[in-house]
MITORVEX-173660 format. One line per 3 residues: number of its first residue (from 1); for each residue z, x, y of N, C-alpha, C. Coordinates in steps of 0.1 Angstrom, whole numbers. Each point is the difference from the previous one (the first is absolute). Layout:
N
NUM> Z X Y Z X Y Z X Y  ...
This chain:
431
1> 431 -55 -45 -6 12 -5 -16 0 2  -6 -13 -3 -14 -1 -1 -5 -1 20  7 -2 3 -3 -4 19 -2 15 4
4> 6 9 -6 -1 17 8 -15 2 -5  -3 -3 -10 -11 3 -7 -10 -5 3  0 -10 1 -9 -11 13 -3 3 10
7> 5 8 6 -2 2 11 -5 13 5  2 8 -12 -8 15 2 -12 -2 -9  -3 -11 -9 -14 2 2 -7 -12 9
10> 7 -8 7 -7 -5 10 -3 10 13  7 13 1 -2 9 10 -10 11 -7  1 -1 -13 -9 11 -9 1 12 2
13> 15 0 0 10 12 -2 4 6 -8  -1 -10 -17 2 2 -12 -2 8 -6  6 8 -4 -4 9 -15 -7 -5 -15
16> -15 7 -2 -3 -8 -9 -1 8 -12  1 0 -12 0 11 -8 -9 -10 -10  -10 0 -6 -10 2 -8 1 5 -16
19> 6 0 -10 -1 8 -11 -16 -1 -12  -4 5 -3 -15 1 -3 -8 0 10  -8 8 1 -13 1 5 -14 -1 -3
22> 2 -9 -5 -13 -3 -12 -12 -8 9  -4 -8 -9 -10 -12 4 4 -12 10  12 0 -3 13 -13 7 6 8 10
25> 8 10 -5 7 4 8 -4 8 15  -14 8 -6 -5 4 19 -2 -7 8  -11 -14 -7 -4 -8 11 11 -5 11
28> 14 -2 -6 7 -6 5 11 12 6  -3 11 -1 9 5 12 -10 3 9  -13 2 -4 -9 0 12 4 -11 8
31> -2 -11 -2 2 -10 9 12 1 4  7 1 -7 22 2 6 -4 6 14  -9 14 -2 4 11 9 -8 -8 10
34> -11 -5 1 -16 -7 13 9 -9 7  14 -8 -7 5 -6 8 13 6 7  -1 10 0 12 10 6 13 2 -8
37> 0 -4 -14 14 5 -6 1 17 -2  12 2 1 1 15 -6 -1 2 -16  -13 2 -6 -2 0 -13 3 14 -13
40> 9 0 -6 3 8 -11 -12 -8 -14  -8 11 -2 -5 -5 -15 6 11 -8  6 -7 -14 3 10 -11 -6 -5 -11
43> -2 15 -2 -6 2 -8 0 11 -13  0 -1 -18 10 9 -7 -10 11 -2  -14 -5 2 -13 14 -3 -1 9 12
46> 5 12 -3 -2 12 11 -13 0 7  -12 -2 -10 -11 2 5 -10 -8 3  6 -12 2 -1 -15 11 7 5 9
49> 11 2 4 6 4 12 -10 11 8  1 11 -6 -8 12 7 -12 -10 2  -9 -3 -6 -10 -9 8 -3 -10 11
52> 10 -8 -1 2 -8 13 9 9 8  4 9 0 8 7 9 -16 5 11  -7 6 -12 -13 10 3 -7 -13 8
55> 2 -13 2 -12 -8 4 -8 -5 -7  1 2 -13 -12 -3 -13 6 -15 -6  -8 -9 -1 5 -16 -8 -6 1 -10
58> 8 -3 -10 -3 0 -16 -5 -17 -2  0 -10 8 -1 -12 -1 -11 -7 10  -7 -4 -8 -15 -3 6 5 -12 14
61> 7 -6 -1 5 -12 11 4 10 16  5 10 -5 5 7 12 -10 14 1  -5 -4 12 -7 15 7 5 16 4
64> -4 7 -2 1 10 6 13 4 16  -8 -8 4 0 -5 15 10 -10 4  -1 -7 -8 15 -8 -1 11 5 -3
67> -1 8 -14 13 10 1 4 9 9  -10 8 5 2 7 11 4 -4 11  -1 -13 6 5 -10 12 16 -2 -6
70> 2 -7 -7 10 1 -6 16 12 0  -10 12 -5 9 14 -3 4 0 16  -13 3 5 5 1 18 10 -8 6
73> -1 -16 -9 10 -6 12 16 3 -9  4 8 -9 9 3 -7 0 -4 -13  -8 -4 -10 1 -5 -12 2 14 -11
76> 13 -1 -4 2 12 -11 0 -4 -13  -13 4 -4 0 5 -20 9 10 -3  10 -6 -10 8 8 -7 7 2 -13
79> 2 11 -5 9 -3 -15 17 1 0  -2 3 17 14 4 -1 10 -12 1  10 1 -7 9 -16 1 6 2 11
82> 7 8 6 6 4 13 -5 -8 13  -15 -4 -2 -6 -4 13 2 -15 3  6 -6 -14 6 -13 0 8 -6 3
85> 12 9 4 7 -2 10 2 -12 13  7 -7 -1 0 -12 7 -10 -10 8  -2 0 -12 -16 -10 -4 5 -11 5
88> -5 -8 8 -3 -18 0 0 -9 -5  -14 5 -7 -6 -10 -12 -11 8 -6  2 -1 -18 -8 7 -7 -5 -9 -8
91> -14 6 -2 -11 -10 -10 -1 11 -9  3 -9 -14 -8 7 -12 -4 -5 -4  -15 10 1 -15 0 -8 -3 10 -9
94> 5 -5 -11 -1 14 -8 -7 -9 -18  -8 7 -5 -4 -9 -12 9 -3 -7  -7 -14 -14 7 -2 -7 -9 -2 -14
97> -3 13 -6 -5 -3 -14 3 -6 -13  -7 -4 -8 5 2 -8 1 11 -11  13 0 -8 -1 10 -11 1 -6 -13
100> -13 0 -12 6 -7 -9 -4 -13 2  -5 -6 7 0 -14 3 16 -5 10  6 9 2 15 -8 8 -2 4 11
103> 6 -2 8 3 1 17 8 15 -1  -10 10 9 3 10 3 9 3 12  12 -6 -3 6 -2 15 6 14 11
106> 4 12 -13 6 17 8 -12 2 13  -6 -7 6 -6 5 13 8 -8 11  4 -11 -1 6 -9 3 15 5 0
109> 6 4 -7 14 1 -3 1 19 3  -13 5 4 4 15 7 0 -4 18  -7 -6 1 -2 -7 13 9 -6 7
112> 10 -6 -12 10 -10 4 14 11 0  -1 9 -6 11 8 0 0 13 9  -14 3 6 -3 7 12 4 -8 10
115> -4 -11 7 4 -5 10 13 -6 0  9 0 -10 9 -6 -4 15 7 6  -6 18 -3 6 5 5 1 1 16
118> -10 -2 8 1 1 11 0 -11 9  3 -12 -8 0 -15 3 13 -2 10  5 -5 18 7 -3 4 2 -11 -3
121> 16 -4 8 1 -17 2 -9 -2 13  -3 -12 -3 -9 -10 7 -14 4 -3  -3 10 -8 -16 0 4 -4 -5 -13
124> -18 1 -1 -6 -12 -6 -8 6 -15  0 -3 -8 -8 8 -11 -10 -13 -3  -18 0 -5 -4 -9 -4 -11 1 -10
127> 0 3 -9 -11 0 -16 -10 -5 2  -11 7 -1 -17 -4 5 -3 0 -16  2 7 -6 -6 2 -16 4 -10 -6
130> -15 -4 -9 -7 -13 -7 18 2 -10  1 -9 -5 12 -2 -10 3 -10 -4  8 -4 -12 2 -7 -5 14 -16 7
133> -3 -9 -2 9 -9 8 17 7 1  8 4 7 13 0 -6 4 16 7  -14 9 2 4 13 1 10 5 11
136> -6 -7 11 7 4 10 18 -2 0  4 -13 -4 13 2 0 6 1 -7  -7 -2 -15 10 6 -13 -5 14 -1
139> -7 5 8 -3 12 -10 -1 13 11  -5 0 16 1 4 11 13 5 9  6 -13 -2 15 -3 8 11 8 -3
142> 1 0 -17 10 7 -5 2 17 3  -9 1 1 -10 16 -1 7 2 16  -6 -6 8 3 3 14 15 -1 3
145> 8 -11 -8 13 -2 4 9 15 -8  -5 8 -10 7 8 -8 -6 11 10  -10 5 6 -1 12 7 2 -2 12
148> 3 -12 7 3 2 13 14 -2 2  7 -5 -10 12 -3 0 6 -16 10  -13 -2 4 5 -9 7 -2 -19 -9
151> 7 -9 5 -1 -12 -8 -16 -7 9  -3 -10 -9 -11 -10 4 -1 -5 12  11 -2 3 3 -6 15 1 12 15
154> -6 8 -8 2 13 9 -13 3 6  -10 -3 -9 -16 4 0 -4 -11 2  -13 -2 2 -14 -8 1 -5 0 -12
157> -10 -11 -9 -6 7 -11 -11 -11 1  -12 5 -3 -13 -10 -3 -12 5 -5  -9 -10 -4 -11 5 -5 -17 -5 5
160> -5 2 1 -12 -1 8 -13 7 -8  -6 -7 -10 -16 1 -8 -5 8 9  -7 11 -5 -10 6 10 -13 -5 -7
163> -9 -6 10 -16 -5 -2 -9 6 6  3 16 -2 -12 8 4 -11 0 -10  -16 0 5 -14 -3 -11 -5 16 6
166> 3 8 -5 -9 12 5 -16 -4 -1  -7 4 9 -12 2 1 -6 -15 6  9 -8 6 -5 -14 4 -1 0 16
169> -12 -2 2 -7 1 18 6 -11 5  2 -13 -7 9 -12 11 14 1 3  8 2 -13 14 2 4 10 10 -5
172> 3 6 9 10 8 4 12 1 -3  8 11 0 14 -9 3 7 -6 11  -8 5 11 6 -10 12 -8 -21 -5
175> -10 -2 -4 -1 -9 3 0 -10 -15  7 6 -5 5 -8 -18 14 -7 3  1 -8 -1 15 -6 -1 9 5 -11
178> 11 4 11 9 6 -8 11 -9 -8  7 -1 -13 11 -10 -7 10 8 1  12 -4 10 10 10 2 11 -10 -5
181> 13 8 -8 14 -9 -5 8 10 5  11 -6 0 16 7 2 5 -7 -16  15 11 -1 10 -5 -7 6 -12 3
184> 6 -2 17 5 -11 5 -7 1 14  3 -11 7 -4 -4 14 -4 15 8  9 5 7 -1 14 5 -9 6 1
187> 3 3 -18 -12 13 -7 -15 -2 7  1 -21 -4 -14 1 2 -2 -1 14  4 -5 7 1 1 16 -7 9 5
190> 6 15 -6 -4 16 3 -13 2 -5  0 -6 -12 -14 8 -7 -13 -6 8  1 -16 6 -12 -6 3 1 7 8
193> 11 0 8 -2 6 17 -7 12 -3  1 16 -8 -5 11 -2 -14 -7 -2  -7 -3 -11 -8 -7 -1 -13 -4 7
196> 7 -7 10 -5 -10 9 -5 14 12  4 5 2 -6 11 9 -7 8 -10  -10 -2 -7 -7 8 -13 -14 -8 1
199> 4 -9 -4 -9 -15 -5 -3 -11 8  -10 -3 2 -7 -11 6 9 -13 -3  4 -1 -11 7 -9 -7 11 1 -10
202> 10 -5 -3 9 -2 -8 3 -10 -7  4 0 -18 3 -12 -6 13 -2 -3  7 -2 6 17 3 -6 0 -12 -15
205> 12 6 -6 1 -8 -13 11 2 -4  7 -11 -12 13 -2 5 8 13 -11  -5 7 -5 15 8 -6 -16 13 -7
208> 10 10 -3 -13 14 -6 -8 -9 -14  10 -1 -5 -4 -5 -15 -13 -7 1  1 -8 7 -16 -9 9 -12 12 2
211> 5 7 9 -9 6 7 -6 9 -14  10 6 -2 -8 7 -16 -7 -4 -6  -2 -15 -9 -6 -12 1 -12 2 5
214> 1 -4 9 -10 2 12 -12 7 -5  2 13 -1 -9 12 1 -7 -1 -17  7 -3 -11 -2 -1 -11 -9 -12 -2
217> 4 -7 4 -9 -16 1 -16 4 3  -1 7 11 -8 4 8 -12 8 -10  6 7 -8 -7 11 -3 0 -5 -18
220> 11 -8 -7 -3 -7 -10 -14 -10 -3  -5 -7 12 -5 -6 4 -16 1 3  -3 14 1 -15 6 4 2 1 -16
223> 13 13 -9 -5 2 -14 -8 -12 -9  8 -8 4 -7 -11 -10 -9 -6 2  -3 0 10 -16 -4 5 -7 9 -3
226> -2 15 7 -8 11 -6 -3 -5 -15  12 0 -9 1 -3 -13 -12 -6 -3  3 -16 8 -9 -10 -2 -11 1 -4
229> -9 4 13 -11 4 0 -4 13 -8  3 9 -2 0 10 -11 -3 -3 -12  4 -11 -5 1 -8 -12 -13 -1 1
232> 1 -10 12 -11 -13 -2 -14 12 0  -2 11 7 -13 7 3 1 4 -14  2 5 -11 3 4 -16 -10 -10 -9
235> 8 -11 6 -8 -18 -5 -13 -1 2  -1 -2 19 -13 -3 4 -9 11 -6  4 11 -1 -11 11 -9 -3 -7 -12
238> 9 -6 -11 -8 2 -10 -4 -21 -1  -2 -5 11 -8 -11 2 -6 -2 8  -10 13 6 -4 8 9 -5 -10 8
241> 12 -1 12 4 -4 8 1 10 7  1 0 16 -1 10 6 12 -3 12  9 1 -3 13 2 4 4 4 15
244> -9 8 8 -3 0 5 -1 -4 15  -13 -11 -7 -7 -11 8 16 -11 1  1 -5 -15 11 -9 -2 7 2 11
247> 7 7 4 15 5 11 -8 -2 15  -10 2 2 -11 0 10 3 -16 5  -2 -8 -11 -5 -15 1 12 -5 2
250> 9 4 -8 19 -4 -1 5 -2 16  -4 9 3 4 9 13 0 -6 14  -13 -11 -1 -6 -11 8 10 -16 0
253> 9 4 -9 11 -11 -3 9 1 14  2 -10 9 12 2 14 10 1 -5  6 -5 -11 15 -7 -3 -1 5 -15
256> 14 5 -5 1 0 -11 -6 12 -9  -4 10 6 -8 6 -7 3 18 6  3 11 -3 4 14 6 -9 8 -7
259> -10 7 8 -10 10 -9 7 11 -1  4 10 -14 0 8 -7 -13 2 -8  -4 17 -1 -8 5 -8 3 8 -9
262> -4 -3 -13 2 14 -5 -2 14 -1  4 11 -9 1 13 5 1 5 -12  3 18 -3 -1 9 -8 17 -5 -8
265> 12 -9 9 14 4 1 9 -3 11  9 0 0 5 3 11 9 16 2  4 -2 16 3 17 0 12 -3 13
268> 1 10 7 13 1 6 14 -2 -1  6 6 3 17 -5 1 4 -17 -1  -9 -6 6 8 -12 -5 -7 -13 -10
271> -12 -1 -4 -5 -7 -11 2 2 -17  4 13 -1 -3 8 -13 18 -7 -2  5 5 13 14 3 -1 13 -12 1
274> -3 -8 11 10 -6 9 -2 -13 -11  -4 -7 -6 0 -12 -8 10 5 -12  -2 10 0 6 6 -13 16 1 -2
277> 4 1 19 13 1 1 7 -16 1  -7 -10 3 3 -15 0 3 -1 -16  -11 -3 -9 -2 -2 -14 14 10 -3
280> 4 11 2 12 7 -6 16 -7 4  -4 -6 11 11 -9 7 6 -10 -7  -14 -9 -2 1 -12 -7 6 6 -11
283> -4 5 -10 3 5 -13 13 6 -1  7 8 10 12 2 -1 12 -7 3  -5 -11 13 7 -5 5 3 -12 -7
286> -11 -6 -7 -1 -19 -4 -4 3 -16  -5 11 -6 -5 3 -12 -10 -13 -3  -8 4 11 -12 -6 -5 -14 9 4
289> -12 -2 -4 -16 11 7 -4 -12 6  -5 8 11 -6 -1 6 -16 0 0  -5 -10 -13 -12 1 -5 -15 3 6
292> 3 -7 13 -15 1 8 2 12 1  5 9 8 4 16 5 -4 7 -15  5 -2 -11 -4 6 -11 -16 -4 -4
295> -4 -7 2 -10 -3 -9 -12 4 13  6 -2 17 -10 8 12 -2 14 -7  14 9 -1 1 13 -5 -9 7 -12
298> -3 -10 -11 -6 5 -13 -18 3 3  -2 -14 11 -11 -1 7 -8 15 6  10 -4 12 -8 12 8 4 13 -7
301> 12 3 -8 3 11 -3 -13 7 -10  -8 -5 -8 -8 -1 -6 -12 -5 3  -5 2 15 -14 3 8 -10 11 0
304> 13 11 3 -8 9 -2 -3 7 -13  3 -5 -13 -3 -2 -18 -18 -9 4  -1 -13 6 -10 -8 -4 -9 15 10
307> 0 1 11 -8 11 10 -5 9 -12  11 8 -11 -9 11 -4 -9 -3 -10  5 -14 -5 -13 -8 -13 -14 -4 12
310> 5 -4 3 -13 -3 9 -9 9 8  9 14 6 -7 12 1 -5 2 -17  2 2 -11 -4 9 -6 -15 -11 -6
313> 4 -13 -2 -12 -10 -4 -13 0 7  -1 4 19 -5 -1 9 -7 14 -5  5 10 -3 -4 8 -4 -9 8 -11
316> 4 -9 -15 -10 -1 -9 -11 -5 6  2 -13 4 -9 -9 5 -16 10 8  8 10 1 -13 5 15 1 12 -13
319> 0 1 -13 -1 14 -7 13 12 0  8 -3 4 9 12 4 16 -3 -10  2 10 -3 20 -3 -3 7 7 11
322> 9 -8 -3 11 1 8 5 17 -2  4 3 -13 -1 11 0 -8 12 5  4 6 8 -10 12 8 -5 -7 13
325> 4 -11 0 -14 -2 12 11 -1 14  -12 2 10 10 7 16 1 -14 9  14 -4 0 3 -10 8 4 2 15
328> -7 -9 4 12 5 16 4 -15 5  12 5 5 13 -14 3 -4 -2 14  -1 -11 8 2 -2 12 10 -7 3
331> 8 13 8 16 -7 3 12 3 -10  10 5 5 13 3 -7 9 -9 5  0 1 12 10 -12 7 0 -11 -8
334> 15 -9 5 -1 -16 -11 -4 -6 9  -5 -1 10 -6 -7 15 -9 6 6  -8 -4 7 -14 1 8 13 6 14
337> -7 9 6 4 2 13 14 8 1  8 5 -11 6 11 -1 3 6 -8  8 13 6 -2 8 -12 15 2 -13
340> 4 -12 0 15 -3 -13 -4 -3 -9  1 15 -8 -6 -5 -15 9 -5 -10  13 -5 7 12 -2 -16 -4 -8 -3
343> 1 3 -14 0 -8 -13 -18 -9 4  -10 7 4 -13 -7 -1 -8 -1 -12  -2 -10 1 -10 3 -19 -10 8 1
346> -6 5 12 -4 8 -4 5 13 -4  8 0 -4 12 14 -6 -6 -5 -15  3 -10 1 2 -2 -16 -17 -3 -10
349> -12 -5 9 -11 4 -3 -6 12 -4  8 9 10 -7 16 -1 9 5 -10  7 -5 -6 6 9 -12 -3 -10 -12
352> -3 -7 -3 -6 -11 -7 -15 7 -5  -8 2 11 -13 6 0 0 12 -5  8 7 10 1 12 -6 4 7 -20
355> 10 -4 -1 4 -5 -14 -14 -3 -9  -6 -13 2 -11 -1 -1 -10 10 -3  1 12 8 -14 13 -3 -9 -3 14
358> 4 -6 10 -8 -1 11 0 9 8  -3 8 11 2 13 6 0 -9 16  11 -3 6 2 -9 12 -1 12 13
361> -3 -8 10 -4 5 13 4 -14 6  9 4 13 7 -8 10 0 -3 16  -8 -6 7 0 -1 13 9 -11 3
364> 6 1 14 10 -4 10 3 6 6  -4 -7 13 -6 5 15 12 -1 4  11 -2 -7 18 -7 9 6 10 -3
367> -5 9 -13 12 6 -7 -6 18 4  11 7 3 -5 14 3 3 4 -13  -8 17 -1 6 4 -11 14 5 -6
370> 8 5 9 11 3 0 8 -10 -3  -2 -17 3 9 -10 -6 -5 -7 -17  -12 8 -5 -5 -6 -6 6 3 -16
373> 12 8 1 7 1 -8 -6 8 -17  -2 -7 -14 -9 5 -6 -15 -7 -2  -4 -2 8 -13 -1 3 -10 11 13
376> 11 6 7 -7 5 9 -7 11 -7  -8 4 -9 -8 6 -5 -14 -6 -4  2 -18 -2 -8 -8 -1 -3 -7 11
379> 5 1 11 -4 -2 16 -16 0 4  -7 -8 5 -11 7 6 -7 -6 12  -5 1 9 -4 -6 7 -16 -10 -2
382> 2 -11 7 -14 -11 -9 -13 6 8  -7 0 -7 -13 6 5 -15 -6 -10  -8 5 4 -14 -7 -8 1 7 -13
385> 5 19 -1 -6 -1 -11 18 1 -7  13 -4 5 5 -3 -14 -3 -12 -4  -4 -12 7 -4 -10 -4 -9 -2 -10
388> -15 9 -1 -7 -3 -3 3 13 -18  8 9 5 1 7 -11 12 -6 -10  3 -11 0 14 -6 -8 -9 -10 -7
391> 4 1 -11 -10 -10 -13 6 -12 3  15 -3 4 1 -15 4 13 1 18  -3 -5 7 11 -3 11 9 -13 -1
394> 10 2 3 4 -13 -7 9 0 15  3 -13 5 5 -2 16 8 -11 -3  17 9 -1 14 -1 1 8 -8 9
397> -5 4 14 5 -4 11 -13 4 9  5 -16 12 -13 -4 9 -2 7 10  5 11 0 3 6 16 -17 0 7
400> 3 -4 14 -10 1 13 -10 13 -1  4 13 -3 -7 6 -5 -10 2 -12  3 -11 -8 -12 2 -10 -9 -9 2
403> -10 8 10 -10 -13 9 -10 -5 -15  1 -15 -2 -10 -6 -15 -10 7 3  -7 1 8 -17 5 2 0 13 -9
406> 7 9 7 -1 15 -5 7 -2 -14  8 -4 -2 4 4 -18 -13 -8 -10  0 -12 5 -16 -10 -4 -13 10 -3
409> -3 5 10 -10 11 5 4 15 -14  9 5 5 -2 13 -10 7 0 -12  9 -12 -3 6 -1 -16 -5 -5 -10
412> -9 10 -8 -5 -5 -13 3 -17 -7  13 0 0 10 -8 -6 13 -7 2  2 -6 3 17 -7 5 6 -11 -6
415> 9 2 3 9 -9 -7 11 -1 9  -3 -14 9 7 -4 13 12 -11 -8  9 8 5 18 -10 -4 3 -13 11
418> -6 5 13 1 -7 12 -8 -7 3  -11 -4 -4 -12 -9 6 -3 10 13  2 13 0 -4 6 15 -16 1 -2
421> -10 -1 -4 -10 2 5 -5 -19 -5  3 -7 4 -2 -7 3 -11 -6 10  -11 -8 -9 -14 3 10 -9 7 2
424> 6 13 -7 -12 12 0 -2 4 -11  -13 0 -4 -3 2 -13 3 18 -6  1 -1 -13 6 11 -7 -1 -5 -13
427> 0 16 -9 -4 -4 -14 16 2 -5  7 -10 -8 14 2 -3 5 -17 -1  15 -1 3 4 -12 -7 14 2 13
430> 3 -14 -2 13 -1 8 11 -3 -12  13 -2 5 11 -1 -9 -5 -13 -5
């Protein structure tokens, strides 16, 4: 079964079908299609479709131009399930929030019962979305075996972490190592081989459960560091210490030693979120917590709480309350260099503030107004005089565009979360 399949995508004849089109999901039918597969992206929002139909990328990693190369060489955005039709091999990339604190799995399990339906024998289905150890075959498999009607031994099944970093100039998804699993031998056989014509590199690993693992570990792993240092910059403030410098000096360590900084929070799909689905595992599976994950969680979840004490203290300090006075945020994004604002603290600062009696104004040079959701009214572009007309600026995220000179130069006041003006003098305070 697996040898037919092998062999059309060693000819890159394969049918590739895509489900999400998101952040994960474009980059990688873009690439499906640059290497000549016949690519299906699905997708359940009408008005993502009509856009990449139109040529337009909703996702800062993929160009204009690249989708357009793309559409040309046949790549179809679609909502229609019909175009699924004797698929190859399908990747789902589709989120996994939480609700409640639990694992929001119905994106997952609409995904699984769309392609489920149009799932042949021999072809390949493989789970890209962050999840919990166990998902793919207790919780994936069944789904696919009840709508396609066919047994386990009929299909392929695997799972493969997606480690896309939106907005990172070094790596890509062609040149990030990919962690690809099968159910048994075969599966994975197929998935490296798909894979392996994607990526510079491949990690095979021996079963999903691992690989899920994998992706959790990964991202468990920065939380509690971020955590770390979060803490510790809270501390070094009030033994005014300059926190800083510390991480500067740490940093000069060869061995033993990983620089993390801290920040307003953490933000994106998978820091806020993905530890949270491990800790739920443990807890259901072994009834025990997963204490570090909880106690990273109370941390950063409660960053952007210390941000608005220390905006409003920064504030007396220079004569002013917090109440009435005109803030402006630099940066919505939860990263420097694009424009994904899920779950960024700065969501949760500007309603903190706001609440507060502060009257907020918002630049990000990533975010148009039309994605800016309920803020696009508080949108603005950075310039000398909103700079200089905002009683305090306070800088959220480091993006490339907020050159230190010029915010230094015409902001009364700041209150830098990033260490970005770093070097250049300004009247204000860092985190």
């Amino acid at each position: 079964m697996a040898r037919d399949l092998l062999r059309r995508i060693e000819r890159r004849d394969a049918k590739i079908t895509v489900v999400g089109q998101g952040y994960v999901g474009l980059p990688l039918a873009m690439r499906a299609s640059a290497v000549g597969y016949q690519v299906v992206g699905f997708e359940v929002a009408a008005e993502r479709v009509a856009s990449l139909r139109a040529g337009r990328s909703h996702v800062g990693d993929v160009s204009d131009n690249e989708l357009a190369i793309a559409l040309a060489r046949g790549f179809l955005p679609t909502s229609d399930e019909n175009d699924l039709d004797a698929f190859d091999l399908a990747v789902i990339s589709v989120p996994t929030p939480l609700a409640d604190g639990l694992p929001d799995m119905s994106f997952i399990e609409s995904a699984a019962t769309t392609v489920g339906r149009r799932l042949g024998e021999g072809a390949c289905v493989v789970l890209e979305s962050t999840t919990y150890p166990g998902t793919t075959e207790e919780f994936l498999a069944p789904i696919l075996e009840r709508e396609s009607g066919l047994s386990r031994s009929q299909f392929l099944l695997g799972y493969s972490p997606e480690r896309i970093d939106p907005g990172n100039p070094n790596y890509s998804f062609e040149n990030t190592p990919k962690v690809v699993s099968g159910d048994r031998t075969e599966s994975l056989a197929v998935v490296d081989a798909f894979f392996s014509t994607l990526v510079n590199r491949t990690v095979p690993v021996a079963n999903c459960a691992e690989a899920e693992l994998v992706k959790l570990l990964e991202n468990t792993f920065r939380h509690v560091n971020i955590a770390l240092v979060n803490e510790l910059a809270k501390f070094a403030r009030g033994l005014d210490v300059d926190i800083w410098r510390a991480i500067d000096a740490a940093a000069t360590k060869p061995f033993g030693f990983m620089r993390f900084t801290p920040g307003p929070g953490v933000g994106g799909h998978c820091l806020p979120i993905d530890p949270s689905y491990l800790a739920w595992r443990v807890r259901e599976h072994l009834g025990q917590n997963f204490r570090f994950v909880e106690l990273a969680n109370d941390i950063n979840d409660h960053m952007p709480d210390y941000v608005e004490q220390r905006v409003s203290d920064l504030l007396e300090r220079n004569g002013k309350s917090i109440d009435g006075a005109s803030i402006l945020l630099l940066g919505l994004a939860y990263k420097a260099s694009t424009s994904d604002w899920r779950e960024s603290p700065s969501v949760k600062i500007a309603h903190l503030l706001t609440a507060a009696g502060a009257e907020i104004t918002i630049c990000d040079p990533h975010i148009d107004v039309d994605r800016a959701g309920e803020f696009a009214d508080v949108l603005v572009d950075l310039s000398a005089q909103v700079l200089s007309s905002a009683d305090l600026s306070v800088i959220l995220v480091d993006h490339p565009e907020f050159t230190p000179e010029f915010i230094a130069t015409h902001a009364s006041l700041v209150f830098d979360t990033k260490n970005h003006l770093l070097g250049v003098g300004f009247s204000g305070e860092t985190l």
